[in-house]
C-alpha positions as CSV (number, residue, x, y, z in Angstrom):
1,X,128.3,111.5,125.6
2,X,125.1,109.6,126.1
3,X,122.2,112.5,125.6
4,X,118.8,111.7,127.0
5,X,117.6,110.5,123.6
6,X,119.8,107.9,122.9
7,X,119.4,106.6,126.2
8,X,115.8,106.5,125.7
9,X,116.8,104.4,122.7
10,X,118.8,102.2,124.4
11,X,116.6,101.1,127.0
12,X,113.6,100.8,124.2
13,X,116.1,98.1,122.9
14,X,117.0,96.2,125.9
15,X,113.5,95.9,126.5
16,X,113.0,94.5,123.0
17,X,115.9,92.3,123.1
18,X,114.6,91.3,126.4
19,X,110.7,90.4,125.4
20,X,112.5,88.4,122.1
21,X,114.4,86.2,124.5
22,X,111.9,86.0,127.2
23,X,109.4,84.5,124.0
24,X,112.7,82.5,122.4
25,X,112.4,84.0,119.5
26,X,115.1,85.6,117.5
27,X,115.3,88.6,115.4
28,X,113.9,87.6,112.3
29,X,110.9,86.1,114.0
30,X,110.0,89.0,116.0
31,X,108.1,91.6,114.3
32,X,107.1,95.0,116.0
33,X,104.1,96.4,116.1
34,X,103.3,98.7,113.2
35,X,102.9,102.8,113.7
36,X,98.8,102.9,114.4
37,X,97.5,106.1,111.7
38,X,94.1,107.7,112.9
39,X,91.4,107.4,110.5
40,X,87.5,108.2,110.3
41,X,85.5,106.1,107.6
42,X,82.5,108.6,106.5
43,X,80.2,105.5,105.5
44,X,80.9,103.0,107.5
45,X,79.6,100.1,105.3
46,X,83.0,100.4,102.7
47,X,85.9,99.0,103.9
48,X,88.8,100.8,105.5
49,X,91.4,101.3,103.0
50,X,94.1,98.5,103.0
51,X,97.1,97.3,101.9
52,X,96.4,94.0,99.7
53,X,99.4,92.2,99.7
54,X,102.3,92.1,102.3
55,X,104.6,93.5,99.7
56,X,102.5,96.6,99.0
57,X,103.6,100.4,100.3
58,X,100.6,101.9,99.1
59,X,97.0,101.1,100.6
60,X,93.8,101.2,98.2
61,X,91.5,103.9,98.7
62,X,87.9,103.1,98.5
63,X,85.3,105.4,96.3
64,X,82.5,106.5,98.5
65,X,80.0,108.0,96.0
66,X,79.6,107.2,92.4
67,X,81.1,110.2,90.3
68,X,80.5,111.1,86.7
69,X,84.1,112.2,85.2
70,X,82.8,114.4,82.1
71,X,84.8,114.1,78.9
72,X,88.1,115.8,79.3
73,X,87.3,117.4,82.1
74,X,88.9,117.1,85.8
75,X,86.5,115.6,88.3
76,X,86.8,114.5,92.4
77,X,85.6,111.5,93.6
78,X,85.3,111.6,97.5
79,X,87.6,108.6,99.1
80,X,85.6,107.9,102.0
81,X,88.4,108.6,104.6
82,X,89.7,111.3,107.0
83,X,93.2,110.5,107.9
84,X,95.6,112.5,110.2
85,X,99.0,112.0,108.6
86,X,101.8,111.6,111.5
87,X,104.5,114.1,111.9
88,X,107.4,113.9,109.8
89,X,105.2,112.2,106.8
90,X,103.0,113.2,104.4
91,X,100.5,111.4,103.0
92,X,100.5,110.7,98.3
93,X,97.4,110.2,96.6
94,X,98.6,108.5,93.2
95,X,96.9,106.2,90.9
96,X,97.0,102.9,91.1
97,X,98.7,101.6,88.3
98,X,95.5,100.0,86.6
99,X,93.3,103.0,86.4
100,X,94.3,104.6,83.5
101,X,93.8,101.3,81.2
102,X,90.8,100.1,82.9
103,X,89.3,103.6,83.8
104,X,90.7,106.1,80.9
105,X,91.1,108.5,84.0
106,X,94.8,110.2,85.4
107,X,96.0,112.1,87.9
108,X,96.2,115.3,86.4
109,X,99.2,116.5,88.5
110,X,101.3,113.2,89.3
111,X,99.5,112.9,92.4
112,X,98.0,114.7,95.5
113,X,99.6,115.8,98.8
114,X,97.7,115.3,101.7
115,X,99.3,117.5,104.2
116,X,99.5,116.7,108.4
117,X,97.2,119.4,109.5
118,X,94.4,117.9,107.0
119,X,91.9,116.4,108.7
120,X,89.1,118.3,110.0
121,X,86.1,117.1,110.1
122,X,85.0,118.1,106.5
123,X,88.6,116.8,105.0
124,X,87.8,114.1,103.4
125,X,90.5,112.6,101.2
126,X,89.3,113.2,97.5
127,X,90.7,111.4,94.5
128,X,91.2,114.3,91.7
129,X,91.1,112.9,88.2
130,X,91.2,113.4,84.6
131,X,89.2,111.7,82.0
132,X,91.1,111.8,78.6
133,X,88.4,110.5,76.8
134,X,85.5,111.9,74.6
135,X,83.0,109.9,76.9
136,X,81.6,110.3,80.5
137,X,82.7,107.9,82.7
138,X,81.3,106.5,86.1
139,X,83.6,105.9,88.7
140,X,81.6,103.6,91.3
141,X,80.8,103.0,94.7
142,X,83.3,100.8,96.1
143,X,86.2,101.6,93.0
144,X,89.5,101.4,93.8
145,X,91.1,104.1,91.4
146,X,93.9,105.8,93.8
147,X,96.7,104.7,96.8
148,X,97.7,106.3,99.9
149,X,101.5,106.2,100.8
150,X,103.0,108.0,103.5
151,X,106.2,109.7,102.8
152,X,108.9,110.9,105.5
153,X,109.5,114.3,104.6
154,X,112.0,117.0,106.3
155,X,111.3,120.6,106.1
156,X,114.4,122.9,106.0
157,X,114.9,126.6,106.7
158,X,115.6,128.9,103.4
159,X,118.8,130.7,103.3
160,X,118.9,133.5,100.4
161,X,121.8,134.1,99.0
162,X,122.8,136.3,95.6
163,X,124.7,133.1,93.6
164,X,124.7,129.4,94.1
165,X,128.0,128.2,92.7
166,X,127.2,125.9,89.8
167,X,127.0,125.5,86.0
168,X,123.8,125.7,84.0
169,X,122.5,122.2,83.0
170,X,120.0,122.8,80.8
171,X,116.3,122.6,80.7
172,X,113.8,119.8,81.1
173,X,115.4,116.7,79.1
174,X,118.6,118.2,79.1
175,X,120.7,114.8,79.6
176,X,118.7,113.1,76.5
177,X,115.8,111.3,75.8
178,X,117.4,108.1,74.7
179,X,119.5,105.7,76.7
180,X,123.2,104.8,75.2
181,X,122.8,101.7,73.4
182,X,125.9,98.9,73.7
C-alpha cells in the first residue's frame, strides 16, 4: 500500500536523483541542502554561533556580555542568541570541552535543555555555570564557553500500570566502578 507519505517521498527522490543526473554528478558528490534553524543575534556585532570544523555536531555559542562568576557560586552569562528549535529536536547547551581547564567553570547540571516553544523575544539562550574555584572569574565578551546541539527527541504517551516485570538492579554504580582487566 503506497500511503500519501511515502509517495511524497518518492517523488522528493526522483526529483533528487533527477537534478544529480541532470548536473552529472553522483551520489557522493551531491550534497543537500542543510535544514535552515531561525535565529535572532541580540548584538549584532558578535558572530552568529558556528560550527568550526566540518567534523563538529555542536556549534560555539558566543558570550554577549562580560559576566563575573563569584567563587563557588552559579552564575549566567547571556549567549547572544534566540533560536527556535525545530520540531522533533531539542536544542543542549553543554560545555565545550576546554572550559573547565581554561575557565575553572562547569555546567552545574550536565547541560541545559532549550526547549521548542523557547524563543520569545526575551529568550535569550543563557550559558549557566559554575565556578569551582575560590576566585571571581570574568567570562568575556566574545568567549566561547558552551555548544549548541540539536537532538531528535520523541515524546511518548504514559501508561500507569501497578508492576513492571523486572528484577531490581541496584542503585547508581551498581555494575562496578572498575572495568575487568585481561
Amino acid at each position: 500500500m503506497v500511503t500519501k507519505l511515502h509517495f511524497s517521498w518518492q517523488i522528493k527522490m526522483h526529483f533528487t536523483s533527477w537534478k544529480i543526473a541532470e548536473q552529472g554528478l553522483n551520489y557522493g558528490q551531491y550534497k543537500l541542502p542543510m535544514d535552515k534553524v531561525l535565529i535572532k543575534r541580540i548584538d549584532k556585532d558578535l558572530p552568529l554561533p558556528k560550527y568550526e570544523t566540518g567534523g563538529a555536531v555542536g556549534f560555539d555559542v558566543v558570550i554577549r556580555l562580560d559576566t563575573v562568576i563569584e567563587a563557588g557560586k552559579v552564575g549566567m552569562a547571556p549567549a547572544n542568541v534566540i533560536v527556535k528549535v525545530p520540531e522533533g529536536y531539542m536544542l543542549c547547551l553543554a560545555s565545550r570541552g576546554s572550559t573547565p581547564l581554561k575557565k575553572s567553570l562547569i555546567t552545574p547540571h550536565g547541560f541545559g535543555v532549550i526547549d521548542l516553544d523557547f524563543h520569545g523575544p526575551q529568550d535569550e539562550l543563557r550559558v549557566q555555570v559554575y565556578n569551582f574555584t575560590e576566585e571571581p572569574i570574568t567570562v568575556k565578551r566574545g568567549d566561547r564557553i558552551a555548544q549548541g546541539i540539536f537532538v531528535r527527541v520523541d515524546k511518548f504517551d504514559f501508561e500507569e500500570v501497578e508492576h513492571i516485570e523486572a528484577n531490581s538492579r541496584g542503585g547508581f554504580g551498581s555494575t562496578g566502578q572498575t572495568a575487568a582487566l585481561t
